[in-house]
N, C-alpha and C positions, 0 to 999 in steps of 0.2 A: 731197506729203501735206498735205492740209488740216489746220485747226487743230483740227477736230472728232475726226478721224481723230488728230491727235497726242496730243491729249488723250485719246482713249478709248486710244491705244496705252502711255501714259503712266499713267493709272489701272491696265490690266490686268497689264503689270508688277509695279507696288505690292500687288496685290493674291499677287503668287505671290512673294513674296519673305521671307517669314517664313512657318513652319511653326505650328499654330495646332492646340490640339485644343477643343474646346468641350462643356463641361460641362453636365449639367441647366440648365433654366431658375432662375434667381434669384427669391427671392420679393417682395423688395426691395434695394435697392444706400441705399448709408453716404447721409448725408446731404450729404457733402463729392461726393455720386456724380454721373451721370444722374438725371433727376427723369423723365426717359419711361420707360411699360408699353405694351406688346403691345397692337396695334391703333390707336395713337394715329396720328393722320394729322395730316401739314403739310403746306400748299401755299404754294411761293414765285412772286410773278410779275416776269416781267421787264418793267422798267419804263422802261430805258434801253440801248440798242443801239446800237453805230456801225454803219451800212449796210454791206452785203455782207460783215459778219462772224458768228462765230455760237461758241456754246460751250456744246458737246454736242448736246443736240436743243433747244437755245436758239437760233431760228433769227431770230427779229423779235420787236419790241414787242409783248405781250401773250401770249404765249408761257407755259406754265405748266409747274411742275415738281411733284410731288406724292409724297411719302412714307410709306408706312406701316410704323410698327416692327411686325418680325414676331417680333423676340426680344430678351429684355435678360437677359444671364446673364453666365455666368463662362466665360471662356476663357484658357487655357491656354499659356502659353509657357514651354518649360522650366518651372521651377519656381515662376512670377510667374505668379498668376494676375488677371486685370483683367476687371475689368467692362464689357461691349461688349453696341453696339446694333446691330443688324442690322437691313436693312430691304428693300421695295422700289420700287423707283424708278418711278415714272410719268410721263406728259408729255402735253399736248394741246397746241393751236397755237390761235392768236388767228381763227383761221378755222375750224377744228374741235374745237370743246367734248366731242372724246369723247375719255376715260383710255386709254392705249394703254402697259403693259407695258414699259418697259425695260430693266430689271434686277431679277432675282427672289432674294431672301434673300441680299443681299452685306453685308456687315459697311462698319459705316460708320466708327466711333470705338471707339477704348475706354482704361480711364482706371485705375490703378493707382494709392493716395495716397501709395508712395515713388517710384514709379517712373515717375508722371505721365500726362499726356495726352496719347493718339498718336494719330494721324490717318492714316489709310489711303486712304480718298480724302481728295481735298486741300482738298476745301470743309470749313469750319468750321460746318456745319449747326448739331453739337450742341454743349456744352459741359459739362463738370462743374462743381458747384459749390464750385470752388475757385480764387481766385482767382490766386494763387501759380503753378499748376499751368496757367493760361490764358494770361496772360501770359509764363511763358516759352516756352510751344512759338510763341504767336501771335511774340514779340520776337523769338527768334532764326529761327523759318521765314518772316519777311517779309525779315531780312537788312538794314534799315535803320538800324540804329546808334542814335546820340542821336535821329533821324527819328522819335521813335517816340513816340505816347502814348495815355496811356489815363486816363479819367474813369470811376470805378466809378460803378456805381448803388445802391441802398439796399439793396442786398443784399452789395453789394462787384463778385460775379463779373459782374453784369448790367450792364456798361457800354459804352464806347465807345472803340473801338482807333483812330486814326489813326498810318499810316504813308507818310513821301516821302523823293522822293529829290528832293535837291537844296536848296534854298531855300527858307522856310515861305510865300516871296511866290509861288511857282509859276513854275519854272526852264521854258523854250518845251521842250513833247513829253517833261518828265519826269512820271510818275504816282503818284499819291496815292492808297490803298486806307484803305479806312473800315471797320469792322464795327461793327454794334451786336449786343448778345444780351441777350433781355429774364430775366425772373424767373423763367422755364419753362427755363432755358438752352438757349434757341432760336437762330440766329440771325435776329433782326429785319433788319437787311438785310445789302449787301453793295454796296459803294459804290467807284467807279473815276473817278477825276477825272486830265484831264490840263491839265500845263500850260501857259502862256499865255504867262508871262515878265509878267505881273503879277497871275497871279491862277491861278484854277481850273475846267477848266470840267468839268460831269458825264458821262461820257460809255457807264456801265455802271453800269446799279441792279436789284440783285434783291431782291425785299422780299417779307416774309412779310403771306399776304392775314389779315386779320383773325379769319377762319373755321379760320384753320389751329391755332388753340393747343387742347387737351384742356382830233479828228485822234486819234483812237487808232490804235494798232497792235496787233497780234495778241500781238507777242514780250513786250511784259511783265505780260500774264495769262498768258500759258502761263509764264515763268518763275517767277513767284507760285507756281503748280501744282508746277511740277518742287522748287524750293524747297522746299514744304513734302513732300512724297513724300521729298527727297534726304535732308533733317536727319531725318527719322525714322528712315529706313534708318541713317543714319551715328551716331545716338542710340542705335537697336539693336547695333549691330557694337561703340560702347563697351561696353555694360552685360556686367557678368562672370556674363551667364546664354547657357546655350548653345539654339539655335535650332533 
């Protein structure tokens, strides 16, 4: 099984593992919330690739991913209700500029202000504006310990995650993930360095196109992935609300 294949078997899991009922549309969310409405589109492009590797229809350099919310409401769990974006997923290739359909109206995030921020796919696309609520799902679903920092921006939530393993000099073939998210609580990029045994090199960049605002190995982006899918499930199974 390819990593494309794991990972899509890996999202669709996550996706049937919690019971979900979903309420009218929202007319707005708190301001600690989602800052996206219905129709909004992002497009992120890949900007960095190791050869012959690929993550989902992220196949080569220049490759595009594109989303538009189709819903921001209130859903339902047990008796917690959170505020989630729903979207769909698109994709074109660096050799064909046409939008092709990948996934239609699947829930992407959604964010609770006691109960925090969950993530259901694994990508950190969106973010609420809280920073408390970012930080611990981002610190304990990357799993790196003291590894770990973040530099807010002038907003506080808009800032810059770095996490490693190993050494802050770059331990040879350990990886380094970066996030930034700007004042839209977007993810601005998504950033995978490995390393060198003195340094860092880039080796995976997804970055959001400007237009979009209103020696790797395979095993540790997919564990990145599994990681964050696993602590939310096991975040759920603590909480004393039933499913």
């Amino acid at each position: 099984m390819n990593l494309k294949t794991k990972i899509f078997v890996l999202v669709a899991l996550s996706l049937f593992s919690v019971s979900l009922v979903t309420l009218p549309a929202a007319t707005a969310f708190a301001s600690d919330s989602f800052s996206q409405k219905v129709n909004d589109e992002y497009i992120w492009e890949l900007k960095a690739l190791p050869p012959g590797e690929s993550v989902l229809f992220l196949q080569k350099v220049g490759d595009q991913l594109k989303i538009i919310i189709t819903a921001a409401n209130k859903t339902k769990s047990g008796p917690v209700l959170y505020d989630t974006l729903w979207g769909s997923w698109y994709n074109n290739s660096a050799t064909n500029r046409t939008w092709q359909l990948w996934l239609t109206t699947t829930i992407i995030t959604f964010y609770n202000s006691t109960y925090g921020w969950l993530l259901l796919f694994a990508w950190p696309l969106f973010i609420p504006h809280n920073v408390t609520a970012v930080n611990s799902t981002l610190y304990d679903g990357l799993g790196m310990g003291n590894n770990y920092t973040w530099t807010s921006g002038p907003h506080g939530y808009d800032g810059t995650v770095t996490a490693w393993t190993g050494p802050a000099t770059g331990k040879l073939g350990m990886p380094k993930y970066q996030f930034q998210f700007n004042a839209n609580g977007v993810m601005q990029y998504w950033k995978i360095y490995n390393g060198t045994g003195s340094g860092w090199t880039l080796i995976f960049d997804l970055e959001l196109l400007g237009g979009g605002i209103p020696g790797f190995l395979a095993s540790p982006l997919l564990l990145i992935l599994s990681i964050f899918v696993a602590f939310q499930l096991l975040r759920t199974k603590k909480k004393p609300v039933p499913l």
